[in-house]
C-alpha positions in Angstrom: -18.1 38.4 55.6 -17.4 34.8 56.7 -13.7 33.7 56.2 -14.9 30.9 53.5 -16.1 33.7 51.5 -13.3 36.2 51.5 -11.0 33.5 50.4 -13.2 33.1 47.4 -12.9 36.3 46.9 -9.5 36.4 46.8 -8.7 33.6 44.7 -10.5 35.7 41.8 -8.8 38.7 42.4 -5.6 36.1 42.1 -7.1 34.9 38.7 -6.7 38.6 36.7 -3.1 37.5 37.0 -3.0 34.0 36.3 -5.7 33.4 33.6 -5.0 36.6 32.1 -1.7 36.1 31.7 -2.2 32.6 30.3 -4.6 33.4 27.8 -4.5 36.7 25.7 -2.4 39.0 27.8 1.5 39.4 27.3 3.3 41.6 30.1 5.6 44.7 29.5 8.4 45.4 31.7 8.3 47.5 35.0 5.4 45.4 36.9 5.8 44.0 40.6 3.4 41.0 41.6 1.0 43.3 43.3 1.1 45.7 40.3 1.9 44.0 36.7 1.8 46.0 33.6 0.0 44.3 30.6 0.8 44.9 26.9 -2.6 45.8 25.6 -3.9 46.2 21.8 -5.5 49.1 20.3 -6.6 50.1 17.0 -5.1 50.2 13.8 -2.2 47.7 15.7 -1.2 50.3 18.3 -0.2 48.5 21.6 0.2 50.1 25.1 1.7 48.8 28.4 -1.2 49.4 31.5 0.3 49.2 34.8 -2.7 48.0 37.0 -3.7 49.6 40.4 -3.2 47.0 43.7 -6.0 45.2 44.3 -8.7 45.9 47.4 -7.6 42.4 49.3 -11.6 42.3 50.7 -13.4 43.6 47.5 -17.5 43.9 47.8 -19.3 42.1 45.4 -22.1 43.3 43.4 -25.5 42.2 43.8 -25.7 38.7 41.9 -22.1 38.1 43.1 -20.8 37.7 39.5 -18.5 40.8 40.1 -15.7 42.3 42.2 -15.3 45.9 42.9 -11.4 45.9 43.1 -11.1 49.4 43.7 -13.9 52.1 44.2 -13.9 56.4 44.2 -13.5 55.6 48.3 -9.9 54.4 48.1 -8.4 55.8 44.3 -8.3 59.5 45.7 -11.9 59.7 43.6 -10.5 59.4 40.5 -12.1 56.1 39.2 -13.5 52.8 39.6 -12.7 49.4 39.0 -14.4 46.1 38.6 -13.9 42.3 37.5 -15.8 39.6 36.3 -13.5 36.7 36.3 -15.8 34.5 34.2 -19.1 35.5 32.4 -21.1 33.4 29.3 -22.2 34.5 25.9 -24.9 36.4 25.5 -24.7 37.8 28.6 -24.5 41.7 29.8 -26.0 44.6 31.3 -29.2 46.5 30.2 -28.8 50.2 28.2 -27.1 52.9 30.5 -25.6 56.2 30.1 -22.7 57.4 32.4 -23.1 61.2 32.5 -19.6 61.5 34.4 -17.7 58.4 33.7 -15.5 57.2 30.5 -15.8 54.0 30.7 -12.5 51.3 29.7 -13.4 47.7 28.9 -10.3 45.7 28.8 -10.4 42.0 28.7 -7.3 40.3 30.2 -8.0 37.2 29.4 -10.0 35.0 26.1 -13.3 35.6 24.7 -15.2 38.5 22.7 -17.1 41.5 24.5 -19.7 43.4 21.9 -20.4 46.8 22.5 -23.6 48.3 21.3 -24.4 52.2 20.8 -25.2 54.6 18.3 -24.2 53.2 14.6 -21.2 55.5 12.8 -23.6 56.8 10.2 -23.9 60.2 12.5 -21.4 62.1 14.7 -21.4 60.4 17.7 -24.5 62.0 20.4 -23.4 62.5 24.0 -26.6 63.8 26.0 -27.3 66.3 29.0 -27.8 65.4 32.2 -31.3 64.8 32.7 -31.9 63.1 29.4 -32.9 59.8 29.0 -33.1 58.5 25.1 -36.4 56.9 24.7 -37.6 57.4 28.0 -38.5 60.9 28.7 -39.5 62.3 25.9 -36.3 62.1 24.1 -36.3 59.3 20.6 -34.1 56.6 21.0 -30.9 55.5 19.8 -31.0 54.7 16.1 -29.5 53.3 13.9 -27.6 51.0 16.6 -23.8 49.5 15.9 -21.5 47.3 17.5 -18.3 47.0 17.7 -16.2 43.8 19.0 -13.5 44.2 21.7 -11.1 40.6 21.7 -8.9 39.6 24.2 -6.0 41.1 24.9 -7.3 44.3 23.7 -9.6 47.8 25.1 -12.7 49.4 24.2 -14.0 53.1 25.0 -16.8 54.3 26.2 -17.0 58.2 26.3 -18.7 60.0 28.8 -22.9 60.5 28.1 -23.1 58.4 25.4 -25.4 55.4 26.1 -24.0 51.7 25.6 -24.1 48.6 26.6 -22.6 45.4 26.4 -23.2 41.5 25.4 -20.2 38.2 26.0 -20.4 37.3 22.0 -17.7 34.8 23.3 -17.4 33.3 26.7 -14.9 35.4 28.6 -12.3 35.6 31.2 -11.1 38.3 33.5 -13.3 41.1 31.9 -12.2 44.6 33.6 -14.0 47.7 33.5 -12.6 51.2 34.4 -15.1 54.2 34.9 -13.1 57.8 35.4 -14.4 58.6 37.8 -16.5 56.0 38.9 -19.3 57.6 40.6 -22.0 55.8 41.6 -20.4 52.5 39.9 -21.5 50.2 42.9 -25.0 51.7 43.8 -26.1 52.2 40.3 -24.9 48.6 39.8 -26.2 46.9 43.1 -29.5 48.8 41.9 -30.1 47.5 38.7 -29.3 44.1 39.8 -32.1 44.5 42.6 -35.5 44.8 41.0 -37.6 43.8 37.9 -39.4 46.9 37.9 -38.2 49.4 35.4 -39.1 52.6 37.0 -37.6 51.6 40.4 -34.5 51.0 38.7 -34.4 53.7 36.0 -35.3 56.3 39.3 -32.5 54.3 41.5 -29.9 54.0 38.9 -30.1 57.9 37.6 -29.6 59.6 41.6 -26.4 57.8 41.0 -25.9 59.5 37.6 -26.2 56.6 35.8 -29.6 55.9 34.1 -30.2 52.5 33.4 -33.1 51.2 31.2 -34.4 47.7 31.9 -36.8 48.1 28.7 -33.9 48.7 26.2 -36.6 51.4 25.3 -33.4 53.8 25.4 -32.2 51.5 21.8 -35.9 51.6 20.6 -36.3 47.8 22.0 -34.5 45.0 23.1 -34.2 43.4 19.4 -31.3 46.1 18.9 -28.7 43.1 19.5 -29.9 42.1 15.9 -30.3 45.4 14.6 -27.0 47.0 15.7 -25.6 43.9 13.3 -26.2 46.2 10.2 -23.9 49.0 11.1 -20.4 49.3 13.1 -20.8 51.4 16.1 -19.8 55.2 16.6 -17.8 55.2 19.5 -14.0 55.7 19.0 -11.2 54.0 18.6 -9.3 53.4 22.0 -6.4 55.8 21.7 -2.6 56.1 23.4 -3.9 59.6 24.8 -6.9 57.7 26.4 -4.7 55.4 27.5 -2.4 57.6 29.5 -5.2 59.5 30.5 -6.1 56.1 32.6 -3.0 55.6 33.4 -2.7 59.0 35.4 -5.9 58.2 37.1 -4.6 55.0 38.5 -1.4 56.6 39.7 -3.3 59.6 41.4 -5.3 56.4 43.1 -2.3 55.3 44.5 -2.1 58.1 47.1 -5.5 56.8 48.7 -5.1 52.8 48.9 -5.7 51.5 52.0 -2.8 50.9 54.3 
């Protein structure tokens, strides 16, 4: 990688701190400059203070080089994964996916709105076996569809095997995502960003355990932006015990930075 681009790099890994901290994120005490621990908001105005892992200080990118994979399952003892968009526009996001091994934690550090979409709260919530694909092999899709927003300054959950996704309904800043355990984050990623063609990247995405639908076929189509509006989504509240279950992942990590 050429030296222009690593300082690049490097200057957005610096911006979590900076922007974040300037524009929805309060710190706790207990945090060091490599390691700062944010006050973050959960439901029912529950707060919890997330000390972050250190920083890769040469992330990879993913494909479209709109993300930074701070810390991967290589270096956090395989315990999780860790990525950053450091600016992304409304209506932007990724297509449906399930992770069949990976809770997923969306925590945005700085301003903005992130929607999550996934099954509406009229049901118990439907996690699915490895293997199946809602909507795509032989399985009906996801309906009804919900959202739910996530603010600034505050976290979203995604359990494992339930199928999501996610759209900016805001422009925002310093978006982080944590997948425990983060298998097959940058392949299934790298892959989706790759190709047009919907089998290649459903095929690509799912070795990696992560079956991703370029159709939306997995939400019955891709109008389900408008018809998730109706309902609020199933997926749970963000809870302390989630929250220290993240936290004990990121120490565990510790053991395996790089020196």
């Amino acid at each position: 990688m050429a030296a222009s681009s690593t300082r690049v790099l490097m200057a957005l890994v610096s911006a979590v701190l900076l922007i974040g901290l300037a524009d929805a994120v309060k710190t706790c005490k207990g945090g060091t400059p490599d390691r700062p621990v944010y006050l973050l908001n959960l439901a029912k105005g529950k707060t919890f203070c997330l000390k972050m892992p250190r920083y890769l200080s040469n992330p990879a990118t993913d494909t479209l080089g709109g993300a930074l994979y701070l810390r991967t399952q290589n270096d956090t003892c395989g315990k999780y994964g860790l990525l950053l968009r450091s600016f992304t526009t409304a209506g932007k996001g990724p297509p449906p996916h399930i992770h069949y091994s990976a809770n997923e934690y969306f925590i945005l550090l700085g301003n903005g709105t992130l929607r999550l979409f996934s099954q509406a709260d009229t049901e118990p919530l439907k996690a699915y076996d490895a293997g199946k694909i809602p909507g795509v092999n032989g399985m009906p899709p996801v309906e009804p569809m919900g959202y739910v927003d996530v603010p600034g300054g505050s976290v979203g959950f995604g359990p494992k095997a339930v199928p999501h996704t996610w759209r900016v309904a805001e422009d925002v800043t310093n978006f982080v995502a944590f997948l425990l355990d983060g298998w097959g984050m940058e392949q299934s990623i790298n892959t989706a960003e790759s190709s047009s063609d919907p089998l290649y990247v459903l095929g690509g995405t799912a070795i990696w355990g992560v079956p991703t639908d370029l159709t939306s076929g997995m939400f019955g189509g891709p109008d389900f932006t408008n018809r998730a509006l109706a309902h609020k989504s199933g997926l749970p509240a963000t809870t302390k015990k989630d929250m220290k279950m993240l936290q004990k992942a990121i120490e565990a990590g510790e053991a395996c930075f790089p020196a």
